[in-house]
C-alpha positions in Angstrom: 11.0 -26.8 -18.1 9.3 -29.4 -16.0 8.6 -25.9 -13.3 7.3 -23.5 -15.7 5.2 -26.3 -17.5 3.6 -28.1 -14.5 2.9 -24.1 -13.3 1.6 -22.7 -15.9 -0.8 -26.3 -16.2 -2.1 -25.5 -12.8 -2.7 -22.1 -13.4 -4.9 -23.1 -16.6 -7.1 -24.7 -14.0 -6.8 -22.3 -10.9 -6.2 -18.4 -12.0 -9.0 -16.0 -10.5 -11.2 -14.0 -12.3 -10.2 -10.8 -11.7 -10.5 -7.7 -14.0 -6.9 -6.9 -15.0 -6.4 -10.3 -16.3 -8.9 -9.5 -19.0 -6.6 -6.9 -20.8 -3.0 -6.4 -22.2 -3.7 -2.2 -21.8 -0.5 -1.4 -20.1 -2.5 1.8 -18.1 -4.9 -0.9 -16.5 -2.0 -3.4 -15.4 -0.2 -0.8 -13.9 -2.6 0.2 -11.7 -3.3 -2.8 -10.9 0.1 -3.7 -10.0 1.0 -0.8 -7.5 -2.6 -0.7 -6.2 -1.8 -4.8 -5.3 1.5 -3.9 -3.6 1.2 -4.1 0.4 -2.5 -5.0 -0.5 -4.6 -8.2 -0.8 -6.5 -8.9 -4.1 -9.6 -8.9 -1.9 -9.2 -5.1 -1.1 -7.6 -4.0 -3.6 -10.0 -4.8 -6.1 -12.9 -2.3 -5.4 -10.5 0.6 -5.3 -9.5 -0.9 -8.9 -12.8 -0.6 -10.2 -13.3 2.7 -8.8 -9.9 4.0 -10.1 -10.6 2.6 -13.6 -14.4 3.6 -13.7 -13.4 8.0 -12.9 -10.0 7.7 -14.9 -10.7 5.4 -17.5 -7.7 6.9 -19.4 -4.1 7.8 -18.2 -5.1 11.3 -19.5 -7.8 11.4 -17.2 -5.8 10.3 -14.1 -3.0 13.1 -15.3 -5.9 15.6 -15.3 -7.0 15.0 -11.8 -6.1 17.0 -8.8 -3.8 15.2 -6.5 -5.4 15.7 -3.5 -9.0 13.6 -5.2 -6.1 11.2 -6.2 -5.3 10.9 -2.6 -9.0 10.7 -1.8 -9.9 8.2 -3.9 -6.7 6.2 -3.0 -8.1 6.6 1.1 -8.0 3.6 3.4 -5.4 1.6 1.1 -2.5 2.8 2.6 1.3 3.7 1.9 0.0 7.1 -0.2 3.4 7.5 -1.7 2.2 5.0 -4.5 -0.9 7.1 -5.6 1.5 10.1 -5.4 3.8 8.2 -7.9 1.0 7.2 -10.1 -0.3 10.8 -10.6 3.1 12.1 -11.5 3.9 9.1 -13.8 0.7 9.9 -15.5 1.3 13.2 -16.2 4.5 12.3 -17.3 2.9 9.4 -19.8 0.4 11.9 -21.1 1.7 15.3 -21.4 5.3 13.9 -21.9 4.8 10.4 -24.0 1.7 11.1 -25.6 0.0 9.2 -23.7 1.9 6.2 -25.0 2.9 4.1 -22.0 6.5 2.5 -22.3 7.1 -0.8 -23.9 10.3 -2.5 -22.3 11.5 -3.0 -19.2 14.2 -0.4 -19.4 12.0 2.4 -20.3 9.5 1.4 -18.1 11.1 1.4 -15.0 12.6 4.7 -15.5 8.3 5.5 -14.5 8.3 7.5 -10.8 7.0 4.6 -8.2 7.6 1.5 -10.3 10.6 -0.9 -9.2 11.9 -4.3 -10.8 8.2 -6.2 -9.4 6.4 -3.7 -11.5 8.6 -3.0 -14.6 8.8 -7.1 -15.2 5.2 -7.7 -14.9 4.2 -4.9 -17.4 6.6 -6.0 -19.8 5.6 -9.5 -19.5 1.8 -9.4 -19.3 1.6 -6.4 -22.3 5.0 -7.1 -24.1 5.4 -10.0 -24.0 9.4 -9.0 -22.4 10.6 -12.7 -20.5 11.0 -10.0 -17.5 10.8 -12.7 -14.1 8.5 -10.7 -11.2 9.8 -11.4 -8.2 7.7 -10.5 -5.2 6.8 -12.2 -1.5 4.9 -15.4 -3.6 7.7 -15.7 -5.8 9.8 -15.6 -3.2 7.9 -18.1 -1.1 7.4 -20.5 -3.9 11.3 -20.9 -5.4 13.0 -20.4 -1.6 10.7 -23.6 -0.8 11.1 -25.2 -4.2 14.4 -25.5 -4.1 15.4 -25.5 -0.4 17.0 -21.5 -0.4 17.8 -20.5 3.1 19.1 -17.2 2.2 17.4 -14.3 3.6 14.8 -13.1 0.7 15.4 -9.6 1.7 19.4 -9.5 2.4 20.9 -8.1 -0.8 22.4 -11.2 -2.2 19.1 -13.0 -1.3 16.9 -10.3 -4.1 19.9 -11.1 -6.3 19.9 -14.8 -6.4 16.1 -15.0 -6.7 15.8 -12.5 -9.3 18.8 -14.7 -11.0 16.7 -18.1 -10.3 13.4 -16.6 -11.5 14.6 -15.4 -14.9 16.4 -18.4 -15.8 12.6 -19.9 -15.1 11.0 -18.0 -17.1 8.9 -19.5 -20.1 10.5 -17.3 -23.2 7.6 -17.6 -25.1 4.7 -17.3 -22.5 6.7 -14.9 -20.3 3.2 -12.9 -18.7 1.0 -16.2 -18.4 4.0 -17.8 -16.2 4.7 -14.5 -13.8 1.1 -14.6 -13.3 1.3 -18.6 -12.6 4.0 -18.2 -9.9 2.4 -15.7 -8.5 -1.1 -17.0 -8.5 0.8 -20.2 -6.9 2.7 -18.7 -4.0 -1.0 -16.7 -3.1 -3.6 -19.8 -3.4 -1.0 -22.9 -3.3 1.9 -22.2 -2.2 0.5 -19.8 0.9 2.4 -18.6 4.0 0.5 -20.7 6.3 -1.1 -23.9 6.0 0.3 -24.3 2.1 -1.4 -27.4 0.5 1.3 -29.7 0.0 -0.9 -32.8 -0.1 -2.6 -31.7 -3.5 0.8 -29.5 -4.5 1.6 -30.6 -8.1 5.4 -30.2 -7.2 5.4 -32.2 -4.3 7.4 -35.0 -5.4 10.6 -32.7 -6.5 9.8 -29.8 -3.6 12.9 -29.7 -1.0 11.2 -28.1 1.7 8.1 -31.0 1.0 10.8 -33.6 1.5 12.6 -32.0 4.4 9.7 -30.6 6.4 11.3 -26.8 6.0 7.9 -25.3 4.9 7.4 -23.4 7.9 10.9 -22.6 8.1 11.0 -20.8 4.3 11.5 -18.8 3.3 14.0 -16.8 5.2 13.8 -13.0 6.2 16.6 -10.7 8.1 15.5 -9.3 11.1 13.2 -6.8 11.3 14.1 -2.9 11.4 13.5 -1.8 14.9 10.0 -0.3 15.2 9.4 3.0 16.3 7.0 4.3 19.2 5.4 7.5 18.0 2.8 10.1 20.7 -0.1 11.3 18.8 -2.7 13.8 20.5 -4.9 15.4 17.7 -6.9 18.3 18.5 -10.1 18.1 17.3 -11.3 21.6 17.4 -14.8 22.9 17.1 -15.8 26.6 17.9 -19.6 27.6 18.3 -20.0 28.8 14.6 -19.3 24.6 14.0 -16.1 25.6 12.6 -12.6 22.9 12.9 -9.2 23.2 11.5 -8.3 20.5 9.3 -4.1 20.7 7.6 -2.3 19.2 5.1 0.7 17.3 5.9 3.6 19.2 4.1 6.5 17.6 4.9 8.0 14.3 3.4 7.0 11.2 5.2 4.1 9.7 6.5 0.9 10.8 4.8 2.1 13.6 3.2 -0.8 15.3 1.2 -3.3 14.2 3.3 -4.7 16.6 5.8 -5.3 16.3 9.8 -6.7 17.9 12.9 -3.6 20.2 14.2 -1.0 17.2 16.0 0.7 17.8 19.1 3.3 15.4 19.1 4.6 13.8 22.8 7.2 11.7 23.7 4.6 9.4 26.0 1.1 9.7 26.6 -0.2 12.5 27.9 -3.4 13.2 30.5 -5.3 16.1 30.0 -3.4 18.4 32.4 -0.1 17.5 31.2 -1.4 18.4 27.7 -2.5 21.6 28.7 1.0 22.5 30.0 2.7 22.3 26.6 3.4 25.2 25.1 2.1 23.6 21.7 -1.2 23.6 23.4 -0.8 27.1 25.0 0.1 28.6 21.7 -2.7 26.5 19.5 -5.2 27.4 22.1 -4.5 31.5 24.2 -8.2 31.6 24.8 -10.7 29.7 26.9 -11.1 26.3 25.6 -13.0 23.1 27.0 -11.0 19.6 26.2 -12.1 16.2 26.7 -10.4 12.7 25.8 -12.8 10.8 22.9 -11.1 7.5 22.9 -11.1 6.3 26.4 -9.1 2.9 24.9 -5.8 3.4 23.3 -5.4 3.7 19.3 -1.9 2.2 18.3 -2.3 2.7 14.7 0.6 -0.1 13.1 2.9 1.0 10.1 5.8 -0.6 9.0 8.6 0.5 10.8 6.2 2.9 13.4 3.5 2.6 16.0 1.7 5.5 16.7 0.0 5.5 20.2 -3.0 8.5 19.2 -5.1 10.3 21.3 -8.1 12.4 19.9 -9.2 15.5 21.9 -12.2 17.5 21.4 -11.5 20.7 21.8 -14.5 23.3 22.4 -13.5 26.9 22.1 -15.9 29.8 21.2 -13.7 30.7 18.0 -10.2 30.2 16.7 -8.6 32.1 13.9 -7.2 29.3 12.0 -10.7 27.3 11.9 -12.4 28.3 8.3 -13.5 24.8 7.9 -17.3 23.9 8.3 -17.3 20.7 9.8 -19.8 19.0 7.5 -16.9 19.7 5.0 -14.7 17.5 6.4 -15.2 14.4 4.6 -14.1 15.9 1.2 -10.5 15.9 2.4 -8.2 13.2 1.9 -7.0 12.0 5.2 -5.3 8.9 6.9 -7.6 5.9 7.5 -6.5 6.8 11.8 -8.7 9.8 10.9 -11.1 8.5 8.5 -11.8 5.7 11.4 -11.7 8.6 14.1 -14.6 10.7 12.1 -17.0 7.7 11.4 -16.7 6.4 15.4 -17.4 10.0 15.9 -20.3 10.6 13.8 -21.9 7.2 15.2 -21.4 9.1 18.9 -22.9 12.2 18.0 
């Protein structure tokens, strides 16, 4: 008890202001919660605000076309959770009423939410003693109590998920999830955590045996990926481009690109003219020059993509029906989003 009391003191004292702690509406802590995953509070929050402020409802967010979802959800990353969210809401309102689900079991049944999600829902709306665990959990209890197994080795999400719910204050289950949390990302943080002011200093293990920088403990890495990018960025006389959604599972699909010629290295201009990808995008007179004279190696997860963008003049070209002053209505990767406003500033 000593744990979850001396938490959930400090938390009293230190919690941020932020919006989503204001309500119990399960719609508006959902959000929050997948919008927060892979993304600080920091930048996360004006994309909450937005969110809440043209979907204020889940019926609303249902109604929506997925490609403004995808829009809207631009620059934040890993698209596959605004996916999710649109067809969980349709599900919620056309399915459920619009009645979100109340316990942990039902709610994680939702399309995009996993045990982080389901648990703090529960907790924060349902009061459910559902223990979050997620990377400041995980920091926080590996350091606590001295845990050297890996935090994302399968026994490792076991044991934590075992040590967190046995934790857990029964009767103030959302107040301490948020504690822990709010403790691993201001207190407790990855580097420099303040240990001299820490209120569980004097019973910490990794305090007493200098393993702070040692813990928590992660697997190795998956071995990352080099991808060859060369967009063609085509604009005929009439101001015309081709712009193309991505269709197939994987990165950034729904969003929409300049066509992709994809290489095994980089290429210069005259080995890209030899491909038959360019020969068959391009049979008629074209003029090509390189726009980024530096290399773009845009970082995902478990990919690097080394991206070229080529300008592509050509009198006309069949496939390009989009004006160009168009272009920003699509939802695209932030690589492109980035591309258009550096070329924009050129122009």
């Amino acid at each position: 008890m000593k744990f979850s009391n001396t938490l959930i003191y400090w938390y009293l004292q230190n919690n941020r202001e932020l919006p989503w702690r204001k309500t119990k509406n399960p719609y508006f802590i959902w959000l929050s919660e997948i919008m927060l995953q892979q993304t600080r509070v920091a930048q996360g929050l004006s994309y909450y605000l937005k969110f809440t402020s043209s979907f204020p409802t889940v019926f609303d967010l249902a109604n929506a076309d997925e490609s403004t979802v995808l829009k809207m959800w631009q620059g934040l990353g890993y698209y596959s959770r605004a996916r999710n969210l649109h067809y969980s809401a349709k599900v919620i309102a056309n399915e459920l009423n619009g009645e979100f689900p109340s316990t942990y079991k039902e709610i994680i049944k939702l399309r995009g939410i996993g045990d982080y999600t389901a648990s703090a829902i529960a907790s924060i709306c349902f009061n459910e003693p559902a223990a979050v665990v997620d990377g400041n959990v995980y920091r926080v209890l590996s350091r606590y109590y001295g845990i050297n197994t890996p935090i994302n080795s399968t026994k490792g999400i076991k044991e934590f998920k075992i040590l967190a719910q046995s934790l857990i204050d029964t009767k103030q289950p959302g107040t301490f999830n948020q504690a822990i949390m709010d403790f691993g990302a201001l207190h407790c943080k990855p580097q420099n955590p303040l240990c001299d002011s820490c209120p569980l200093a004097d019973s910490c293990v990794a305090f007493e045996k200098k393993l702070t920088k040692e813990l928590p403990i992660k697997e190795k890495k998956i071995k990352i990926k080099k991808r060859f990018f060369n967009f063609m960025v085509i604009k005929t006389q009439d101001n015309k481009t081709i712009i193309e959604e991505r269709k197939s599972k994987g990165i950034w699909q729904g969003l929409y690109q300049f066509p992709l010629i994809e290489s095994n290295k980089n290429l210069n201009k005259e080995d890209l003219i030899a491909t038959d990808d360019f020969k068959n995008l391009f049979p008629d007179e074209t003029t090509i020059s390189l726009f980024n004279q530096k290399e773009i190696v845009h970082k995902l997860s478990h990919q690097h993509l080394y991206t070229q963008f080529w300008i592509v003049e050509t009198y006309k070209h069949k496939n390009a029906t989009t004006l160009w002053q168009n272009i920003q209505d699509f939802p695209v990767p932030i690589l492109i989003a980035n591309f258009l406003e550096a070329f924009d500033i050129k122009k």
